[in-house]
C-alpha positions as CSV (number, residue, x, y, z in Angstrom):
1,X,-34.1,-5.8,20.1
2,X,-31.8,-3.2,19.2
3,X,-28.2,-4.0,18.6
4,X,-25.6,-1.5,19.6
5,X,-22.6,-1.2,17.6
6,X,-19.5,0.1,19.6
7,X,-17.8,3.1,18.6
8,X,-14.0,2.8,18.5
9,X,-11.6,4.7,21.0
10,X,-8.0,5.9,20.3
11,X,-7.0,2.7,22.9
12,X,-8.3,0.1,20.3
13,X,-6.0,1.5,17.4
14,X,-2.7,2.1,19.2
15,X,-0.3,0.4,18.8
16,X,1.1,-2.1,15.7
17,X,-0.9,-3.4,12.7
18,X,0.0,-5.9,9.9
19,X,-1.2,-4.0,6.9
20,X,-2.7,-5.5,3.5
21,X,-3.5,-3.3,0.8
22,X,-5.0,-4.2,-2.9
23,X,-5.2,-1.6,-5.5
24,X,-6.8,-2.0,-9.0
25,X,-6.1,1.1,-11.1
26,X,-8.2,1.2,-14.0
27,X,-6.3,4.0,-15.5
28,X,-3.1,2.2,-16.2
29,X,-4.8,-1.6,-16.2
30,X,-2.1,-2.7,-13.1
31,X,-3.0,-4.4,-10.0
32,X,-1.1,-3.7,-6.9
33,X,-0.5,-4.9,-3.8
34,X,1.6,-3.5,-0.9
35,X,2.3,-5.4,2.7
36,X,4.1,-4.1,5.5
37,X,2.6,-2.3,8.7
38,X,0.6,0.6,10.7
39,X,1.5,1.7,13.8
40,X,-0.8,4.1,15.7
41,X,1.1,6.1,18.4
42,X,-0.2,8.8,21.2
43,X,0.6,12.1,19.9
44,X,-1.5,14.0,22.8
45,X,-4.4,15.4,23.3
46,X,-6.9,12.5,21.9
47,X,-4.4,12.3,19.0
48,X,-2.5,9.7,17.1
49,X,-0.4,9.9,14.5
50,X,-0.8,6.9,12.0
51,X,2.9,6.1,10.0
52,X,2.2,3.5,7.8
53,X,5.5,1.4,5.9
54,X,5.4,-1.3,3.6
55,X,6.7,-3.0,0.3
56,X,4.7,-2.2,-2.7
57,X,4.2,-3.2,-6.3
58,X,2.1,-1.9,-9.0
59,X,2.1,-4.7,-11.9
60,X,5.4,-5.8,-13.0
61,X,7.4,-2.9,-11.7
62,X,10.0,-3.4,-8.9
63,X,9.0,-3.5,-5.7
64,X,8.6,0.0,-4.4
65,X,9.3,1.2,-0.7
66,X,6.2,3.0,0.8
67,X,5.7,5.1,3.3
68,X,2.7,7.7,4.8
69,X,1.5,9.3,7.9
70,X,-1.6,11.1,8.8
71,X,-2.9,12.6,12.6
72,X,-6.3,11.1,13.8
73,X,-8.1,13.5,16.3
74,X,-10.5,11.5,18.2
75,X,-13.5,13.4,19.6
76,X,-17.0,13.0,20.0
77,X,-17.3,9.2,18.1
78,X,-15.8,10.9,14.9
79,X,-12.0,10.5,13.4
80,X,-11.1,13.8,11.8
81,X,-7.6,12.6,9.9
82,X,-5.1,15.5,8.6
83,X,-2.5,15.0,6.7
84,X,0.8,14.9,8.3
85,X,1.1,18.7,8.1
86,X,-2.6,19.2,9.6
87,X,-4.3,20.1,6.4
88,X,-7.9,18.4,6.7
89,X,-8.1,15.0,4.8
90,X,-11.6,13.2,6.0
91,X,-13.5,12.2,9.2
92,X,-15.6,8.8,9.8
93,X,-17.7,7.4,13.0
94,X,-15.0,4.4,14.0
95,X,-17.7,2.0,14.5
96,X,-19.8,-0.9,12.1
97,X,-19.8,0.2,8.2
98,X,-19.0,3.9,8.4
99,X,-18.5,6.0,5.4
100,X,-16.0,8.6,5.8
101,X,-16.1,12.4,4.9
102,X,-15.2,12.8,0.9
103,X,-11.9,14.5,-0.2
104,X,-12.0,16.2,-3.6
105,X,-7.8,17.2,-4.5
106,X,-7.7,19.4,-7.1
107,X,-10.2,17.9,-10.2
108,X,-9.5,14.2,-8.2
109,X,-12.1,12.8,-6.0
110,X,-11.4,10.4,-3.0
111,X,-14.6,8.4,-1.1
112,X,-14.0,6.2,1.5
113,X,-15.9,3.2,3.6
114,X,-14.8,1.6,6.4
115,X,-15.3,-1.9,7.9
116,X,-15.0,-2.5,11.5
117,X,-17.7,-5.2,11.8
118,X,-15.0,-8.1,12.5
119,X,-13.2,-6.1,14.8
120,X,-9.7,-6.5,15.7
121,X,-9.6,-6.9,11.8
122,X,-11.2,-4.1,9.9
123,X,-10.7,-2.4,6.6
124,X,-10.7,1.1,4.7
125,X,-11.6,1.1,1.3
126,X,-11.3,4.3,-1.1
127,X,-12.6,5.0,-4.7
128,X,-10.6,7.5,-6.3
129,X,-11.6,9.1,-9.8
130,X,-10.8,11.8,-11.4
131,X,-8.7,13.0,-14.6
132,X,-5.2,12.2,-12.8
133,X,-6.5,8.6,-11.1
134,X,-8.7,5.9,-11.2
135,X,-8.4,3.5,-9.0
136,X,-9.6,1.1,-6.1
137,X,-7.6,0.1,-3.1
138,X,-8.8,-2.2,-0.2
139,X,-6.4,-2.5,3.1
140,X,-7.1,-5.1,5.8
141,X,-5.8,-4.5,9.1
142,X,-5.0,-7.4,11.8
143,X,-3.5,-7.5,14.9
């Protein structure tokens, strides 16, 4: 019996998300965590522009405000995401455990996997080495 895993539309990510993210950076030896939210809204055209905002803290520092957005193009069961300004970032099939397109950025090297196995929760997590950073975050998403 096969099992079919359902691929993702743009309707199943718009809208709010509570946001969770862990980071362990090896480099500096600090655990962080930030909390706060994601909200996907239509920007047209198969489109939705991710803004993400939350508290965060790296260690014993102060607690940092945070702040991001990126553009996911949804077409043919693939994510592309772009940075805010369009330049390309990665792509990923939004369904089961999917590992997303690498991003090398400059002598840095971002991988990502995604979890959407106990969907409405799912997570992204990316491995980032390089000479300038290396580090491990996890974020959970929930409804």
């Amino acid at each position: 019996m096969k099992i079919t895993v359902p691929h993702r539309t743009s309707g199943d990510f718009a809208g709010g998300w509570q946001l969770r993210r862990m980071i362990a950076d090896r480099l500096t030896g600090q655990d962080g965590q930030l909390t706060g939210t994601a909200h996907f809204a239509d920007a047209g055209q198969g489109r939705l522009k991710y803004t993400e905002t939350g508290q965060l803290r790296l260690g014993h520092g102060p607690v940092l405000a945070a702040t991001r957005s990126y553009f996911w193009q949804f077409a043919d069961d693939r994510v592309a995401v772009t940075f805010a300004d369009g330049a390309a970032f990665h792509s990923f099939a939004p369904a089961g455990h999917a590992a997303g397109t690498d991003h090398p950025c400059g002598a840095d090297f971002y991988t990502v996997r995604y979890d959407f196995t106990r969907w409405p929760e799912w997570q992204a997590t990316w491995v980032v080495t390089g000479p300038r950073k290396d580090y491990s975050s996890v974020s959970v998403y929930a409804p």
